[in-house]
C-alpha positions, 0 to 999 in steps of 0.5 A, spaced: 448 511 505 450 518 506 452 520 514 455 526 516 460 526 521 462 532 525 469 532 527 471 538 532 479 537 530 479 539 523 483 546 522 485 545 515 486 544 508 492 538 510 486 536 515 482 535 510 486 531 505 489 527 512 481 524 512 479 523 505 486 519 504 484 514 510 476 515 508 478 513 501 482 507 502 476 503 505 473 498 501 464 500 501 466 507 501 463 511 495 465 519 496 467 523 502 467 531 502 470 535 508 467 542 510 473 545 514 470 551 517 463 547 519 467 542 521 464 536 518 465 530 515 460 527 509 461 520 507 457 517 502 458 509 503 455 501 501 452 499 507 454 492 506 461 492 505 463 498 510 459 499 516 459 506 520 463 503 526 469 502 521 468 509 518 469 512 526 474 507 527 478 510 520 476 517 523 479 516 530 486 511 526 487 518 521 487 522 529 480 525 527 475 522 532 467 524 530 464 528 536 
């Protein structure tokens, strides 16, 4: 499954790389991609062992809650 989630508190590059470090170490999710200037997160996951909820909540863990 691939969601896109957008994420008003991104600036920057270190922004970026804070997210995919926290999206990364989830177990299930596949790749992730940040776009800093649309503010957007894409995270390609497997929905049976990594739910959107726990996605969100490693968002809002790393300080970067989805809008």
């Amino acid at each position: 499954m691939v969601q896109v989630f957008t994420v008003p508190k991104i600036r920057c590059a270190g922004c970026a790389e804070t997210i995919t470090t926290a999206l990364t170490g989830l177990r299930g999710v596949i790749a992730t991609s940040v776009a800093v200037p649309e503010k957007e997160v894409r995270v390609e996951y497997d929905p049976a062992r990594v739910d959107e909820a726990r996605v969100k909540r490693a968002l809002v863990e790393a300080g970067f809650p989805p809008a």
